[in-house]
C-alpha positions, 0 to 999 in steps of 0.5 A: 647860563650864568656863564653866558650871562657873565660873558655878555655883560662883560662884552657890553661894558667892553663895548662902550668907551669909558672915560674911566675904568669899569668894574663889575661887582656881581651882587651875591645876595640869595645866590648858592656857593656853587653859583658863586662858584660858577661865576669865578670859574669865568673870571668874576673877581667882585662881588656884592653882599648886603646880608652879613650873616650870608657874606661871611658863609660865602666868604670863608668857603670861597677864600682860596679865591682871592675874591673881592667883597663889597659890603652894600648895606649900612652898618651897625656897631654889631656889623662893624666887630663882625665884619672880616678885616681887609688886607 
């Protein structure tokens, strides 16, 4: 079901004719690793985490990946030392 969700949404994005590039960015709140990994498996690369805490869990046992992660949350000085470095 994921699967097939993640393949029509990015059948629509492919429908439109955009002006600019599209990126999707699936939101990983409350969502299992193995859903996140269901996800990767059909080509999903950016993902989307407002929790820190969850973000972090996620991001070390899906770091063989080369995912991209998106923080949506404001940050505080706590979030900030806290927060993986990007490359």
């Amino acid at each position: 079901m994921i699967k097939d969700n993640l393949e029509k949404v990015q059948i629509r994005i492919n429908n439109v004719n955009h002006t600019q590039s599209v990126t999707l960015v699936a939101v990983s709140k409350t969502r299992s690793i193995d859903e996140l990994q269901q996800v990767v498996d059909v080509g999903q690369q950016h993902f989307a985490e407002n929790y820190l805490q969850e973000a972090l869990i996620k991001i070390n046992h899906l770091k063989s990946q080369n995912l991209i992660w998106h923080f949506m949350a404001l940050f505080s000085q706590i979030n900030l030392k806290n927060c993986p470095k990007t490359q």
